[in-house]
N, C-alpha and C positions, 0 to 999 in steps of 0.2 A: 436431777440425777437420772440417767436410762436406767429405764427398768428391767433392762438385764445386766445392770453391775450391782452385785450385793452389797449392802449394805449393813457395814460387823455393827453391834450393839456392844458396850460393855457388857452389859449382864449376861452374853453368852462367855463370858471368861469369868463371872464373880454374879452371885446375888445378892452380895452383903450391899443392901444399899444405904448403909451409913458410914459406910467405907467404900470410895469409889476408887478401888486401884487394885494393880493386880501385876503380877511380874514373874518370866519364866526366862530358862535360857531354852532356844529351840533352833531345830536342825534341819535343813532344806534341803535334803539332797534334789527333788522335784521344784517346778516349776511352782509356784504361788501364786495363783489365780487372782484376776485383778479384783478389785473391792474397792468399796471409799468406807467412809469412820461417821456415822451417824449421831455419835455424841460422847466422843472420848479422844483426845488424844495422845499419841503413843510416841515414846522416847525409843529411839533405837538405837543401841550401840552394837557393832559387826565386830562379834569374837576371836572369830576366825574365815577363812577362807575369802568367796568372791561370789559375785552374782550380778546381773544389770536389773538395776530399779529404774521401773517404768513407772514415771510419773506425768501424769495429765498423757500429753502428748511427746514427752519426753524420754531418754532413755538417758543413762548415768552409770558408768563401771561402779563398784562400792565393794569393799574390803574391808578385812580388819584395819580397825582404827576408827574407822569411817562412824560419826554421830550423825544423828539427826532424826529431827520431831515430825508426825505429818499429823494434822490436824485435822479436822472437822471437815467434810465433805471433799475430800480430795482424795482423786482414784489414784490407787497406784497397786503397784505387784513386783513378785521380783521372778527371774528369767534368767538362763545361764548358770544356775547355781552350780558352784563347783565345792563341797564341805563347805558349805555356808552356813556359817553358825552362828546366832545374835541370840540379845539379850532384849526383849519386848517388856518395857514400861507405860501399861494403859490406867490410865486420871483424867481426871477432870479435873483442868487445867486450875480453875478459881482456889476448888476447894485444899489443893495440895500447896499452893503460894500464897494463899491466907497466910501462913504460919509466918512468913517471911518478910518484916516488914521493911526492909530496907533491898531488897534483892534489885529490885525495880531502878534503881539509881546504875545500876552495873549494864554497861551496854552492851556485855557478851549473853546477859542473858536476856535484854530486848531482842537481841539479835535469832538466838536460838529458840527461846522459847514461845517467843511474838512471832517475829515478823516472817523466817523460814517459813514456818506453820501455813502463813497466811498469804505472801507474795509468792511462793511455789506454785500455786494456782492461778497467777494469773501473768505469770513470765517466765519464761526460760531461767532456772535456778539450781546451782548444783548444793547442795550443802557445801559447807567451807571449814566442818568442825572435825579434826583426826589428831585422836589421841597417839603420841609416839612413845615410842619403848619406855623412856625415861619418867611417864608417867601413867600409864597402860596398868601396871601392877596395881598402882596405888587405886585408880576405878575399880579396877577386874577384881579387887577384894572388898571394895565395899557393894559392890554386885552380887557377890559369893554370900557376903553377911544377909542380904537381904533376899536372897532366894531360901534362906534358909530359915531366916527367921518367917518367911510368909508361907513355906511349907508345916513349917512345925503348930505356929500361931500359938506361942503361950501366954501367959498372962503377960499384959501391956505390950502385946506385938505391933498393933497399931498404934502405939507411939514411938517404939522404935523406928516403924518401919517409915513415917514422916520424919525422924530425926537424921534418918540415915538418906532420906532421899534428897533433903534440904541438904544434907552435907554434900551428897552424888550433885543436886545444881549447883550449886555457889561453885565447886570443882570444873566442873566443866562451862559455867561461863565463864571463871578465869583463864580457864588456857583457851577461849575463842581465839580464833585467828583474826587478828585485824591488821594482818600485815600485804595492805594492797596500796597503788599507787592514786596521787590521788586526780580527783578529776571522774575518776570511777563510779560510774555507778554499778551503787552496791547496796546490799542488807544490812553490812556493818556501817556506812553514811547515818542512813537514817536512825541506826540502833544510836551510834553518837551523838545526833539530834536528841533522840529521847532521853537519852541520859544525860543531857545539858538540859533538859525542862527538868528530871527529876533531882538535879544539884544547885539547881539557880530558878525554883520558881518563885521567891521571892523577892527575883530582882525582875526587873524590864526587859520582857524578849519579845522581839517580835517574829512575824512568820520568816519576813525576810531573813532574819541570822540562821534562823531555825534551817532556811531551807539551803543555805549558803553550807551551813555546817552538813548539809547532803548529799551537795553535789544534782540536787534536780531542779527544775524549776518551780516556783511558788507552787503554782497548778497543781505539779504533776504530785510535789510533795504532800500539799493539800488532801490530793487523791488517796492516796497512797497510805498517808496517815487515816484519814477518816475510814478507810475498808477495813484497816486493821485495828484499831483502837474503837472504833464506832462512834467519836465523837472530833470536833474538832483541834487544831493544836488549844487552840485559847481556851474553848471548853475545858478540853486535859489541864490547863496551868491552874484554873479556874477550881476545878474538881482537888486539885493537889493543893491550893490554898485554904480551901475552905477546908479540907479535911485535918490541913496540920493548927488553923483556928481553933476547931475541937478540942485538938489536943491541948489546945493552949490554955480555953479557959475550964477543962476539967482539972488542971494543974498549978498551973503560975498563977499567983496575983497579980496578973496584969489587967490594967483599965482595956477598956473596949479600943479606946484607939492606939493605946499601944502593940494591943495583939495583933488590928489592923496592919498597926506598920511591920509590924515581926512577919507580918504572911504576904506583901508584897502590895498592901492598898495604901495608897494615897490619901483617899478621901472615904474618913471613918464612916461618914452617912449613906456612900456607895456602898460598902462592905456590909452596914450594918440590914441594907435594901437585898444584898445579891444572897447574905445569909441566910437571911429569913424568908427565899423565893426556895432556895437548896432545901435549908433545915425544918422548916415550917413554923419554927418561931426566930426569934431575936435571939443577938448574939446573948444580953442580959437575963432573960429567960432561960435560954441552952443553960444558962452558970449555973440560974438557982436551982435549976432542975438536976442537975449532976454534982 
């Protein structure tokens, strides 16, 4: 990053550091000086008006309606503003999607909350996410509940304020746009990839379907996926088996090789080897210990 683009910190918007989030609505009539995001990223929804967001090396018109997330070390600013008025939601991404243990399966919100974040910096990418009138109200009031509830802060406003945000995502990865032609490449391709690893990873996938369902090539998918994800597709199916294992034998009576087969292995002496390299003991141990 040049050391003449600043770099915003959360905690110049919030010290509470057991609470990493922070939420306002604010007004541009001025330009907005370029910046990158050093360890937080921020949800944007455009309230009203207009402005050009200049991202990397890009520029983008953006208006009411207009969403979209910029992550972790990506410059950007806005220019043009004409009553430009948004809605600034800054988190730290892990800690607010913890809560949320099935959201990951939904590919408006791979799409939005993953991969935008993270392929905007290194391609030409517009956001693809505008809320329209017939659903505008229904955000724009639970925006309302939660500027209010984080100005006032009373007792258990940090749990509202996760309840209400988890309601604000699941909303708006459902109305993501994935209405493109296909052949396309896109952010919503690969968001679809990943939400067939997160509905089928205990069947047999290989890169090939994976990357088939994305419209890139093995490679380029490969790529693409490991920058954003940080590990690879099989890694990911791997990470997602073993972890629903866990859950299997803190729960079910099932024998070792039946949980193997319920999470996508074959061969219970592989599973019971890839376990205990992940877990650091055995699947039978994991049991007695939980």
């Amino acid at each position: 990053m040049s050391d003449n683009i600043p770099e915003a910190r959360l905690n110049w918007f919030t010290n509470d550091v057991d609470f990493p989030f922070f939420i306002q609505y604010g007004k541009h009539d001025k330009d907005l000086y370029i910046h990158s995001h050093k360890d937080f990223n921020e949800l944007v929804i455009v309230i009203d008006g207009s402005a050009v967001h200049m991202v990397n090396n890009e520029e983008y018109l953006i208006k009411k309606g207009d969403v979209f997330v910029v992550g972790n070390d990506t410059v950007h600013g806005y220019k043009n503003t004409n009553n430009f008025r948004i809605c600034n939601i800054m988190y730290h991404h892990n800690e607010m999607f913890s809560a949320m243990p099935d959201i990951a399966a939904s590919a408006g919100y791979q799409a939005l909350f993953v991969l935008e974040p993270r392929i905007i910096k290194e391609q030409s990418f517009k956001n693809r996410l505008k809320i329209y009138r017939e659903n505008y109200t229904a955000v724009k009031s639970i925006l309302d509940d939660m500027v209010m509830e984080y100005e006032n802060m009373s007792d258990c406003s940090k749990s509202m304020l996760i309840s209400q945000f988890i309601r604000l995502a699941v909303m708006l990865s459902r109305l993501y746009s994935f209405d493109v032609s296909e052949n396309e490449h896109d952010v919503i391709n690969i968001a679809k990839a990943v939400s067939y690893i997160e509905n089928h990873f205990d069947e047999s996938i290989s890169v090939a379907k994976l990357a088939e369902l994305s419209y890139y090539s093995e490679r380029h998918f490969m790529r693409i996926f490991k920058n954003t994800y940080d590990c690879s597709p099989i890694e990911y199916i791997i990470n997602l088996r073993i972890n629903r294992a866990c859950a299997l034998l803190k729960g079910l009576n099932l024998t070792i090789s039946e949980t193997a087969e319920k999470c996508g292995f074959d061969d219970v002496n592989y599973f019971s080897r890839l376990f205990k390299k992940k877990i650091g003991v055995s699947p039978s141990e994991f049991r007695k210990k939980n």
